[in-house]
N, C-alpha and C positions, 0 to 999 in steps of 0.2 A: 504493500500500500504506500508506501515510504516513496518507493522508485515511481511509483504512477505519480504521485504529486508532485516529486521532485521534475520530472516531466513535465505535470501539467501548468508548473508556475513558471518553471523555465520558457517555455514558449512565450508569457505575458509580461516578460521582466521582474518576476519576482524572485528574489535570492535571498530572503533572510526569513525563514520558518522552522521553526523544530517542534516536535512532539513535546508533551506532557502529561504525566497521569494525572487522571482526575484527582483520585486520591491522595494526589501531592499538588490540588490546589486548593486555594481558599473558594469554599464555595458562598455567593453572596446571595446568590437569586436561585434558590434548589428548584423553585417553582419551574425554569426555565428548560433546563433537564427532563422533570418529569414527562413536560406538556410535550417532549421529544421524545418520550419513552427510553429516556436513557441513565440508568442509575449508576453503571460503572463504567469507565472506558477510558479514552486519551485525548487530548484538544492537542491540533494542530495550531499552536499558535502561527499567525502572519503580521509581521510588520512589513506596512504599505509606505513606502517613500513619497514624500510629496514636491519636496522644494523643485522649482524649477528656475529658468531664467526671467522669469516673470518675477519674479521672488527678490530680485537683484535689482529692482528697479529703486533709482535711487530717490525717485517722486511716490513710492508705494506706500498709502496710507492707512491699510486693513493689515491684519494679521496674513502671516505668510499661507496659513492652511485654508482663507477665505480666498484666494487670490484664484485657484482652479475650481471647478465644481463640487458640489458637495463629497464629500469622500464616501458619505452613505451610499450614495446613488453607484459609484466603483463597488464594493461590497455586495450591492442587491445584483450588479450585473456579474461578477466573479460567484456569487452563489448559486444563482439559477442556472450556470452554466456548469459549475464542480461538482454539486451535491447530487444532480442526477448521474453524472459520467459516474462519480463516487459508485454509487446504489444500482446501477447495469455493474458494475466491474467489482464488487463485491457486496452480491446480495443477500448474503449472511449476516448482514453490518447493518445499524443504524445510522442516522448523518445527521446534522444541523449546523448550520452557521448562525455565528455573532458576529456583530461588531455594535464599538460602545456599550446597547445594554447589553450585556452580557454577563453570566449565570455566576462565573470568576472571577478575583480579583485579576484582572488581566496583566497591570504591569508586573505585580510580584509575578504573575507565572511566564511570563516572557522574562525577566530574571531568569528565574527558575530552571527554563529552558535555554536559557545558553544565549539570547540574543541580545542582551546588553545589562550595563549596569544601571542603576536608580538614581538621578542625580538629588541634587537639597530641594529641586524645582518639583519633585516626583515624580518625575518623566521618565520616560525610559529612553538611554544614551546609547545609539548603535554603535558600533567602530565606524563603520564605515556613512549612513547617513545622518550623524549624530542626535539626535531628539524628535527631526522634523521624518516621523513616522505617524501613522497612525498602525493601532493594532485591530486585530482581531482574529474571530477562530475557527476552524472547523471540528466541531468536537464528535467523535463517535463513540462506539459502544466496544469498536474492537480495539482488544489491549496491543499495542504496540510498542518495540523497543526502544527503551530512551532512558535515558539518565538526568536523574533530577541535579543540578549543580545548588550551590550555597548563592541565595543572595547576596551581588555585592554591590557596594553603594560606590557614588561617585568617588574624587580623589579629596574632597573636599578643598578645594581652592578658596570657597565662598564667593567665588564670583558672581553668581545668579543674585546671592543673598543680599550683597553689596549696590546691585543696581538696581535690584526688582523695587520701582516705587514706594510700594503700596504701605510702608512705614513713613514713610513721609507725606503723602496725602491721605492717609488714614483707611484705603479700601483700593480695591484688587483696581487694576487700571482695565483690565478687561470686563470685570463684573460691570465698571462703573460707563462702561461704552454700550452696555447690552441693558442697563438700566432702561424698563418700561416708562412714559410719563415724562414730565416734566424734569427738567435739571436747575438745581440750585444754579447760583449768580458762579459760587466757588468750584462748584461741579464742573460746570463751563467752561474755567479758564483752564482746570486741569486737560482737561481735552484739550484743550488749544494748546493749550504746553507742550504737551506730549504728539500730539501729530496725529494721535489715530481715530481712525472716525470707527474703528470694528477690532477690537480684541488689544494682543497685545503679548512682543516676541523679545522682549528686553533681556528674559533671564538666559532663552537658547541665544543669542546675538552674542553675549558677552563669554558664552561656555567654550571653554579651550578646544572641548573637541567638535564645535561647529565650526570654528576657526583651520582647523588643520583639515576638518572634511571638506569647506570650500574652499581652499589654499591646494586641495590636491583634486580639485571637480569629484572628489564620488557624491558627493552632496546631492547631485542631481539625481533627480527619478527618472529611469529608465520604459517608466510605465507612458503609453499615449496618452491615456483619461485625463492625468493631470497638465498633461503641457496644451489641451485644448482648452478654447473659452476661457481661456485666462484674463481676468481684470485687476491687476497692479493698482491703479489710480483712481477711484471711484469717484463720480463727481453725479450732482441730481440730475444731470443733463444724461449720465450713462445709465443712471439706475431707472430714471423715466422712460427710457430707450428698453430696458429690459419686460420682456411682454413675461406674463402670469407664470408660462411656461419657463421659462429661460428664469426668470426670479426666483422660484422655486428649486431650483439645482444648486442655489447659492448659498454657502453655509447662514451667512446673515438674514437668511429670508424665515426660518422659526420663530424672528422678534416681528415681525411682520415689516412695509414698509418705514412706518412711521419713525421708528428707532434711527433706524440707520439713515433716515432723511434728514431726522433733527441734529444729528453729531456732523452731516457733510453741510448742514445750514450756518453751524457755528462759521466753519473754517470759509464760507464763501460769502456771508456777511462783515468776515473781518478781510477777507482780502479784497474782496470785491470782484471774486473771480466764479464763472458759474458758464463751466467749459461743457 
């Protein structure tokens, strides 16, 4: 089963996935298992690369994971196309896919599995595309071989800890971008300070190994999904431009429009620009 994945992700650009017993994870959501009929087995973790050349725009004012289409939307289409090949090629077995909600503490079991360590930021740091992964999993019922490793944590440098805001304006810079409703006068100028109209990439920016991963290009995803429909610079003239369809693929489109209208309004009534 091992060698047909390793197959199946190689053809789509994927290279960073290992097994894990269930049994050697933290289970959060057992509800999620059951509803798959699956009580004992192994999760395929996958870490999905995202950063792209879009990502490097030096006018880029969302977070780097908002910049390509939703990562859910890669996920729904990598499932519907594995889990049935899975369930023809070994019909003995049960199948399910996650990503985000998912039944496991995901990063400890990507630890776990061998794909990276845990920074201060609680991310999970590849070698190769440092942080800027998303995860998720294919979990089955068949036991398969693998070796559970020791969590290990970053090298602690304190770098992320050092620049990450949010002790010094008192609240997450990304919560405070995704905040429903109105914004205080103070709320406001924090945004404006900081640049971002959607999330916010300070703690991966300043980590040594995002540094040496785009200092040597593996940094980039090799996957298509992510290098299409990429929007770097968000402005209301792009986001008005985007139809119901196409706004919806966009990570910032769960707060709905209004959110992310009101943060690109601060930044084009202080500059006067509305591109």
């Amino acid at each position: 089963m091992l060698t047909f994945l390793k197959n199946f992700f190689s053809q789509r650009g994927i290279d960073c996935f290992a097994p894990i017993l269930l049994s050697d994870c933290r289970i959060e959501r057992p509800y999620l298992l059951e509803r798959a009929g699956i009580t004992d087995g192994t999760a395929i973790l996958i870490a999905i690369p995202y950063y792209t050349a879009a990502c490097n725009d030096p006018k880029r004012n969302i977070s780097a994971y908002a910049v390509s289409r939703d990562y859910h939307g890669f996920f729904k289409e990598l499932f519907n196309e594995l889990l049935p090949a899975l369930s023809k090629a070994f019909p003995q077995h049960r199948f399910t896919g996650f990503a985000d909600h998912s039944p496991i503490a995901e990063v400890e079991a990507a630890a776990k599995a061998g794909l990276g360590i845990i920074g201060k930021n609680h991310l999970l740091i590849t070698r190769k595309y440092s942080s800027y992964i998303f995860l998720g999993e294919v979990v089955t019922s068949a036991i398969l071989p693998c070796k559970t490793q020791d969590v290990l944590d970053c090298e602690n440098c304190g770098a992320c800890i050092k620049a990450c805001p949010a002790e010094k304006i008192g609240t997450c810079l990304s919560a405070l971008t995704q905040k429903k409703g109105e914004l205080t006068e103070a709320e406001q100028k924090i945004i404006l300070q900081y640049g971002s109209a959607w999330g916010c990439d300070i703690c991966q920016e300043v980590c040594p190994h995002t540094k040496r991963a785009i200092a040597s290009g593996s940094i980039f995803t090799p996957i298509p999904y992510f290098e299409e429909s990429t929007i770097s610079r968000l402005t209301t003239k792009v986001l008005d431009e985007l139809d119901e369809d196409a706004f919806s693929e966009r990570a910032f489109s769960w707060r709905g429009r209004n959110t992310i209208r009101r943060n690109l309004l601060l930044f084009e009534s202080e500059k006067g620009e509305k591109e």
